[in-house]
C-alpha positions in Angstrom: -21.8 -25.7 -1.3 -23.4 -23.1 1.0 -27.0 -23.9 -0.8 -26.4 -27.5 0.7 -25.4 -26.3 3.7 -28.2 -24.4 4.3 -30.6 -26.6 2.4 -29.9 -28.9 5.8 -30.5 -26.2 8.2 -33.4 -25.8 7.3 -34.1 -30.0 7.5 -33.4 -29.4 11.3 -35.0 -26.3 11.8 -37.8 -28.0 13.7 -38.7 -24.8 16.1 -41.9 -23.1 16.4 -43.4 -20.6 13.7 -40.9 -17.5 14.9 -38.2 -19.6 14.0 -35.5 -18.8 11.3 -33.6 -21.7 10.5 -31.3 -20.2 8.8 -30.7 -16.9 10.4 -29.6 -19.6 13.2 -27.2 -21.5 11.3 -25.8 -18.6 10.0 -25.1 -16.9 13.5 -23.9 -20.3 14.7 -21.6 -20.7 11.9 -20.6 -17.2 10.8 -16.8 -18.8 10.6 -17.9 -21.3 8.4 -20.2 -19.9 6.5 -17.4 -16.9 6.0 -14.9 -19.3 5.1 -17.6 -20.5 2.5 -17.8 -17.3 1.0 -14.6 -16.5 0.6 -13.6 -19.7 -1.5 -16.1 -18.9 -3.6 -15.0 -15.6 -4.6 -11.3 -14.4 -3.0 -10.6 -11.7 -4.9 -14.3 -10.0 -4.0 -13.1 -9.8 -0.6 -10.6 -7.1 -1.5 -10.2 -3.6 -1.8 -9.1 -2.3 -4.2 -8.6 -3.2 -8.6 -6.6 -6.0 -9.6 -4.5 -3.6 -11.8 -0.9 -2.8 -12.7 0.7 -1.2 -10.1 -2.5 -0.7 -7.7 -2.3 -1.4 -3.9 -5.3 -3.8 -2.2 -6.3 -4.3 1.1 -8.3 -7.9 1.7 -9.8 -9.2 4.5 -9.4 -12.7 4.1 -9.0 -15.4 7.3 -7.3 -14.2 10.7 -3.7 -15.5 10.6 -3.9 -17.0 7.0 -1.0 -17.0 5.1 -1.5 -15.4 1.7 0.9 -16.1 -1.7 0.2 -14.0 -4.1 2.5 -13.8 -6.6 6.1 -13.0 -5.7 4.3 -12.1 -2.1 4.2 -14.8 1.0 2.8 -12.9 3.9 0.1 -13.7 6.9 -3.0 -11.7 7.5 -3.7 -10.0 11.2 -5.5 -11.4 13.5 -8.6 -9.9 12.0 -7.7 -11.3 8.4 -6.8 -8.4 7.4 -3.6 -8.3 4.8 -2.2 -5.7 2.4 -1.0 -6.8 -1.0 0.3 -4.6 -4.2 0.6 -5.5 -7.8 4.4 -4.4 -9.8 4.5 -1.8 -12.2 5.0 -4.4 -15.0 2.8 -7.5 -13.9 1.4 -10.8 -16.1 -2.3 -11.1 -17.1 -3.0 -13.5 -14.6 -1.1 -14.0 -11.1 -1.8 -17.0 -8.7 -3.6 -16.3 -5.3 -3.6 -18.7 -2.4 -5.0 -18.9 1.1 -3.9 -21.5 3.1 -6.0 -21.2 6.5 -6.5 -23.1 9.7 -10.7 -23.6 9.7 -12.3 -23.3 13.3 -12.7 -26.8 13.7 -9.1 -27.0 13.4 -8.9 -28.8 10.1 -6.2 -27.2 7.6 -8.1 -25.5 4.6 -6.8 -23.6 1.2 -8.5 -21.6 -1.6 -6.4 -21.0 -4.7 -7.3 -19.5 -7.9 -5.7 -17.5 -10.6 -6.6 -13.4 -10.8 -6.5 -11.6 -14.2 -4.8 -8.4 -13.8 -5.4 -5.4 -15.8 -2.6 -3.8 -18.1 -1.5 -0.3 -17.9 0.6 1.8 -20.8 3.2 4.3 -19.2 4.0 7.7 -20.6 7.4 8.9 -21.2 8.2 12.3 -19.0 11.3 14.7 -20.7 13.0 16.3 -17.2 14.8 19.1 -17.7 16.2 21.4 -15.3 17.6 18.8 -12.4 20.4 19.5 -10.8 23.3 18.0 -12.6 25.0 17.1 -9.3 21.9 14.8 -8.7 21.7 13.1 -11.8 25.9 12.5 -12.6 27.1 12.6 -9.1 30.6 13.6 -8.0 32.5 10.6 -6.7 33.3 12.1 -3.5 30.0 12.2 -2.5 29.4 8.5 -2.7 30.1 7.6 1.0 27.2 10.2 2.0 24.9 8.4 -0.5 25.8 5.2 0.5 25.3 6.0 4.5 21.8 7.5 3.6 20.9 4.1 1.1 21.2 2.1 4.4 19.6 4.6 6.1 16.4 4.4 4.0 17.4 0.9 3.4 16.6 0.2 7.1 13.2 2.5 7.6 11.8 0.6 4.5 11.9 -2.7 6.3 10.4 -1.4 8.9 6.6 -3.5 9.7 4.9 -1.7 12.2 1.9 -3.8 13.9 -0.5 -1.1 13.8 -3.5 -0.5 11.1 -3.2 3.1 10.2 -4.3 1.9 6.8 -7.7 0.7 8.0 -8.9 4.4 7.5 -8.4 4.7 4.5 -5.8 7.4 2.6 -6.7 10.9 2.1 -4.2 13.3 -0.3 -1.1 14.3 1.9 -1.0 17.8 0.3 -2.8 20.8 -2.7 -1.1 21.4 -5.4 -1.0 20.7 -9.3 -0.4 17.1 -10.8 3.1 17.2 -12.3 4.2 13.8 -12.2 2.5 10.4 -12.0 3.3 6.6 -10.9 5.0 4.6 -13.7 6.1 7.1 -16.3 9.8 6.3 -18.2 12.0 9.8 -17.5 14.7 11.2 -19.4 16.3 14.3 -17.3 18.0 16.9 -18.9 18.1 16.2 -22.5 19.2 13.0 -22.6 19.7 10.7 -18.8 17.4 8.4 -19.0 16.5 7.2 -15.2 14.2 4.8 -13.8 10.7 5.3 -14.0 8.7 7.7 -12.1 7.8 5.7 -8.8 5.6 8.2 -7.3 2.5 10.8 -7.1 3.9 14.9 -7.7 2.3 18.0 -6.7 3.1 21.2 -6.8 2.9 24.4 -4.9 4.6 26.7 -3.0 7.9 26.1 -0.4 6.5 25.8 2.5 3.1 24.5 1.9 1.8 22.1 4.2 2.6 18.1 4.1 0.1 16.2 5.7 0.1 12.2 7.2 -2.4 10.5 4.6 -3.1 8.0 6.8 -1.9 7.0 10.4 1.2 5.4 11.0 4.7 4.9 12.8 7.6 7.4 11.7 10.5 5.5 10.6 12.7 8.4 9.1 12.7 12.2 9.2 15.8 13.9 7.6 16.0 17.5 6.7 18.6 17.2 4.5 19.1 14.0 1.9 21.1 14.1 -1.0 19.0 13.2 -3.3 15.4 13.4 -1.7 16.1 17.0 0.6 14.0 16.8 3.8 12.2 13.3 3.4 10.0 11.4 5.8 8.8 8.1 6.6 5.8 6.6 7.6 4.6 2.9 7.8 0.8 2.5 7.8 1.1 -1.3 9.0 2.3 -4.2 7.5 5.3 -2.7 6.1 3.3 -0.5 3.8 5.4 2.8 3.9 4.8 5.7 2.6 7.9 8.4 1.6 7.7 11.9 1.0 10.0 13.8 -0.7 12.2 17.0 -1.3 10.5 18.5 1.8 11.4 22.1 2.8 10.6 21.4 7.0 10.1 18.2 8.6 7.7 18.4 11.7 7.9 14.7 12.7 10.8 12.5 14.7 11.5 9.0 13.7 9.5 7.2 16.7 6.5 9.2 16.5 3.0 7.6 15.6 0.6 10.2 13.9 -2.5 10.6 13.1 -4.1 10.9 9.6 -3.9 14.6 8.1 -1.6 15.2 11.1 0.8 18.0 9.7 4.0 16.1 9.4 6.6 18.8 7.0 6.2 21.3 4.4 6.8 20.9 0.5 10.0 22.0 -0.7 12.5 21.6 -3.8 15.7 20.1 -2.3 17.7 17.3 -3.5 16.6 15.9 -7.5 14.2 18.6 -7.9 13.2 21.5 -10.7 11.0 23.1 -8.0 8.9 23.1 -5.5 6.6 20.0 -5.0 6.2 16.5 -3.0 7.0 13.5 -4.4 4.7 10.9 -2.8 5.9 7.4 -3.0 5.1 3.9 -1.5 6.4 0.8 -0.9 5.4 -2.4 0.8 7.6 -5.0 2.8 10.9 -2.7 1.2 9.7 -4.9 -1.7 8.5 -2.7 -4.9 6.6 0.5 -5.1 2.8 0.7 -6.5 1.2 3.7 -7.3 0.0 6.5 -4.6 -2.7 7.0 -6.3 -4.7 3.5 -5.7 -4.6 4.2 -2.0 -6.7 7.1 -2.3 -9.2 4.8 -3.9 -9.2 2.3 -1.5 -12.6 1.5 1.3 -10.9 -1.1 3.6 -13.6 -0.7 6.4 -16.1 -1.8 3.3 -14.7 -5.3 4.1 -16.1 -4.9 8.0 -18.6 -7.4 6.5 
């Protein structure tokens, strides 16, 4: 289609010899010629792999509305739109773009993406605190009051774009624990999976914003997470980090990327001292950490 379209550009391209026919029709019709492209190939305009459990920023049309599997959201006005993939996902999953073209005329690009498998490793826990993993019933209504609490920063969807720059590691330490893995904790519970990124290191070692964002929550003292903050990047994609030792942040507060927001810790469902980095998007699933840090959404400038 854009060969046509170009093939008659350079029919009426009739100027003088410094003319470039189609340098002209493409400047005149950069909309178009975008809205071209991007039928062509949808899932090139992402960032990001088309894998189990892996986050992806696209750039797609401004204020389209994006289905992509399970997910129905719009794009910014810049076409930019944050998407994730579940932890246990098919081999292929629809994606549709149903746009508004410049001339007005309702448009829509639809095609199925194969997704990549992943194998998850089982993860013996040992050490927990027992209170944490068999809770006393008494302490129900103070886990309950903190669910909603979380509950309600999750569906938090800040109109900001701290994820635009991109993700940087929030903290140094030693890889303890990764996205996905089945856990059995102490010798025989067997909890959900893992749904988070672990380091560890000492108490007190610095926690840093891996990319900018609104605080929604900043606790010191959770029951099951110890100090635990909140931050949503934009577009509901929030980021939690847990079993903190100090939290340095208010809810309310935008930060900046690598702004110091806490320091690690080992409170709440903890062995010792690390963060537990997790994120979610729209309070939906989570997807791994990890894929962020991966991620060049200025790449899709383009």
């Amino acid at each position: 289609m854009i060969g046509a379209v170009l093939a008659l550009a350079l029919q009426a391209g009739g100027a003088g010899p410094a003319a470039d026919p189609i340098a002209d029709f493409i400047e005149d019709n950069a909309a178009s010629v975008r809205e071209m492209r991007i039928a062509a190939a949808p899932a090139s305009f992402c960032s990001g792999t088309f894998r189990e459990g892996s986050f992806l920023v696209c750039r797609f049309l401004p204020d389209a509305r994006v289905e992509f599997g399970d997910m129905d959201v719009r794009a910014d006005t810049d076409g930019y739109v944050v998407l994730a993939i579940p932890r246990q996902a098919p081999d292929e999953m629809p994606l549709r773009i149903t746009y508004t073209r410049t001339d007005g005329v309702p448009g829509e690009i639809a095609e199925r993406v194969t997704i990549a498998q992943r194998e998850y490793d089982l993860q013996q826990v040992n050490g927990v605190p027992q209170a944490t993993v068999t809770p006393d019933p008494s302490t129900l209504p103070r886990r309950q009051r903190e669910y909603a609490q979380k509950q309600d920063a999750f569906n938090s969807v800040w109109d900001g774009t701290g994820f635009l720059d991109g993700f940087i590691p929030p903290a140094e330490g030693i890889t303890t624990g990764v996205y996905g893995s089945a856990r059995v904790y102490n010798n025989g519970h067997e909890g959900s999976p893992h749904w988070g990124l672990d380091w560890a290191n000492d108490v007190g070692t610095p926690v840093h914003a891996p990319a900018g964002g609104l605080v929604t929550l900043a606790e010191p003292d959770m029951y099951y997470e110890g100090g635990l903050i909140f931050i949503d990047h934009g577009q509901g994609l929030v980021s939690a980090f847990l079993h903190l030792s100090g939290v340095d942040v208010q809810a309310g507060d935008i930060v900046e990327q690598g702004q110091l927001i806490g320091r690690m810790g080992a409170g709440g469902r903890a062995t010792g001292s690390h963060l537990d980095w997790r994120v979610k998007l729209r309070n939906s699933f989570y997807a791994d950490p990890a894929t962020l840090l991966d991620l060049d959404p200025r790449a899709l400038d383009d």
